[in-house]
C-alpha positions as CSV (number, residue, x, y, z in Angstrom):
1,X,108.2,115.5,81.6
2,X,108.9,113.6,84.8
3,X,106.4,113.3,87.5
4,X,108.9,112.8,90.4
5,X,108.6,115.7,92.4
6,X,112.7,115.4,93.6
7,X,115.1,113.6,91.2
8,X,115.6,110.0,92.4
9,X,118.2,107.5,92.2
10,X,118.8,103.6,92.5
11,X,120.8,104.0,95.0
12,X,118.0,106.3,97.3
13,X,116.0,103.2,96.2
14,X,118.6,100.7,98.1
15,X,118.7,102.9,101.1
16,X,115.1,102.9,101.8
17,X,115.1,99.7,101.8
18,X,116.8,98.8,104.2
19,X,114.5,100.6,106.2
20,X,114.2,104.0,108.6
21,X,116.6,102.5,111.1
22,X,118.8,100.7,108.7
23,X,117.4,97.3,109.8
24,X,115.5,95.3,107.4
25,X,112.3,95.7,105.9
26,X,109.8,93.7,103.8
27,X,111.4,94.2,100.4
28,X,114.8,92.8,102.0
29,X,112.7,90.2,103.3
30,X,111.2,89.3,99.8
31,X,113.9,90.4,97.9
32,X,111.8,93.1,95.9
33,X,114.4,96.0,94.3
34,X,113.8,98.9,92.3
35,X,115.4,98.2,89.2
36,X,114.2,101.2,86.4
37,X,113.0,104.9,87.0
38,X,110.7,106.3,83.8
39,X,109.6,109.7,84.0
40,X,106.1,108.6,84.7
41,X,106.5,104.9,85.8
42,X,108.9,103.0,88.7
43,X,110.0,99.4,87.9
44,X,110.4,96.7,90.9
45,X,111.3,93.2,90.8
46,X,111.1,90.0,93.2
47,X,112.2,86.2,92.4
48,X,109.2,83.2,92.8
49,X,111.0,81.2,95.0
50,X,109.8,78.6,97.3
51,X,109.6,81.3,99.9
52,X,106.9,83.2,98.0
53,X,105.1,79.9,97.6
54,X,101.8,79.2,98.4
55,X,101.0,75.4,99.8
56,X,100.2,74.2,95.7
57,X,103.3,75.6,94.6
58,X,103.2,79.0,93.0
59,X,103.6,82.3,94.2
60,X,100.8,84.0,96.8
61,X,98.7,85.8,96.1
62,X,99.7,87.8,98.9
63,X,103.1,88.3,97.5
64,X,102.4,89.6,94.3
65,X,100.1,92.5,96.3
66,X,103.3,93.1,98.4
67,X,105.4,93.6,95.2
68,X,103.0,95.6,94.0
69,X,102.3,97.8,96.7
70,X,105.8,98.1,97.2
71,X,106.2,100.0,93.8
72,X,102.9,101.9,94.4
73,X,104.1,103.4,97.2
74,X,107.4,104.2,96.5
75,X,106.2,105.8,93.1
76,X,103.7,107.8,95.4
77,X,106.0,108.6,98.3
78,X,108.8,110.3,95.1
79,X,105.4,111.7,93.3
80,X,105.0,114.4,96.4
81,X,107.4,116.7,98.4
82,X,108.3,114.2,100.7
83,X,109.7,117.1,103.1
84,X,106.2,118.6,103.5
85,X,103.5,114.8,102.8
86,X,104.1,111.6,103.0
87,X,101.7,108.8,101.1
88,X,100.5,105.6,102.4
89,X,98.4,102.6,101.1
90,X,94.7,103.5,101.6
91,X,93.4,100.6,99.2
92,X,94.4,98.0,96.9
93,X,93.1,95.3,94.7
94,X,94.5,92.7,92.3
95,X,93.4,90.0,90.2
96,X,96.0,86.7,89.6
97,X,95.4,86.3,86.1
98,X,98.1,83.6,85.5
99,X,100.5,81.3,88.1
100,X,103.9,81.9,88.5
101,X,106.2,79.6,90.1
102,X,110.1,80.2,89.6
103,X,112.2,83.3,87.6
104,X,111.8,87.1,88.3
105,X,108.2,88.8,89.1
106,X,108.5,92.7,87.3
107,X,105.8,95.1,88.3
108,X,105.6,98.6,86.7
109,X,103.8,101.5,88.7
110,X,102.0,104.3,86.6
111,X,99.9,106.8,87.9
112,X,96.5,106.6,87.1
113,X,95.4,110.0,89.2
114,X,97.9,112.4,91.3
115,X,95.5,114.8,93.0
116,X,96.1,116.5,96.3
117,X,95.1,114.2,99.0
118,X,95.3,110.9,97.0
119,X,97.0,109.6,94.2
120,X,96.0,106.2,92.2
121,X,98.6,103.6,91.0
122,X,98.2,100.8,88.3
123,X,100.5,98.0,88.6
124,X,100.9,95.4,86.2
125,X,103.2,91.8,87.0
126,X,105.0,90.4,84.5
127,X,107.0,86.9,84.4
128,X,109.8,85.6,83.5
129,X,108.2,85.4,80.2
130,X,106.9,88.4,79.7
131,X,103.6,87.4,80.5
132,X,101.0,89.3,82.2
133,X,100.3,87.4,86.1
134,X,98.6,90.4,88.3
135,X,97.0,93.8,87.6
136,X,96.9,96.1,90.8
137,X,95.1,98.8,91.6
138,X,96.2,100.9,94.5
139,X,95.0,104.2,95.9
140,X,97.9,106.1,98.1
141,X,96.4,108.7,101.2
142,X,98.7,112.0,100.7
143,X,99.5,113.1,104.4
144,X,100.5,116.3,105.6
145,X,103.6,115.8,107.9
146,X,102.5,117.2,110.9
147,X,106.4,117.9,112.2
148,X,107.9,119.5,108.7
149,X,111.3,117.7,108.1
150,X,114.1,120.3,107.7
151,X,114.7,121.9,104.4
């Protein structure tokens, strides 16, 4: 049974990011796209290029939280009527358990709690390899919209 309150698409994915206004936003900037929909997980990807880099070589730390709070909060954002709450990052945490330095970065969101006001994420980073890099933790804040968008 699917968790997704709405059914969601690839291409809704696309659309949001490109941002409200339809002019950029951090997942153009790092390159980080929703690639698979589960009925209880989201999939995201990013390349390790040089641009994700820290000053040794290998990809931030920084970069991988990005990437993983990007799938976090998409997953929560599609887990809740998004006409009625909205979800943003309230905490998260991660721990680089192995260096990555070129190919494609996969992190897969599952819920670990969906209540009403909060909902926790686990996200684990794979490489190119298959290898585990970073585990995530990240607890989303369910907000009531405060103007209701129309139905």
């Amino acid at each position: 049974m699917s968790i997704w309150y709405h059914p969601i698409t690839l291409e809704l994915c696309q659309k949001l990011d490109a941002g409200l206004h339809g002019k950029g936003s951090l997942m153009k900037t790092l390159g980080i796209e929703i690639s698979e929909i589960g009925d209880d997980y989201l999939v995201a990807t990013m390349p390790a290029t040089a641009g994700h880099h820290n000053p040794i070589g290998m990809v931030h730390g920084g970069a991988n939280v990005a990437l993983a709070e990007t799938v976090a909060s998409y997953a929560a954002n599609f887990a809740v009527d998004f006409e009625q709450f909205y979800c943003v990052g309230q905490e998260i945490n991660a721990n680089h358990l192995k260096a990555s330095r070129n190919g494609t970065l996969t992190a897969t969101a599952k819920p670990l709690h969906l209540g009403k006001r909060t909902s926790v994420w686990e996200v684990k980073i794979t490489n190119a390899k298959g290898e585990l890099c970073c585990i995530s933790r990240m607890t989303a804040a369910v907000i009531e919209r405060a103007n209701k968008l129309p139905v």
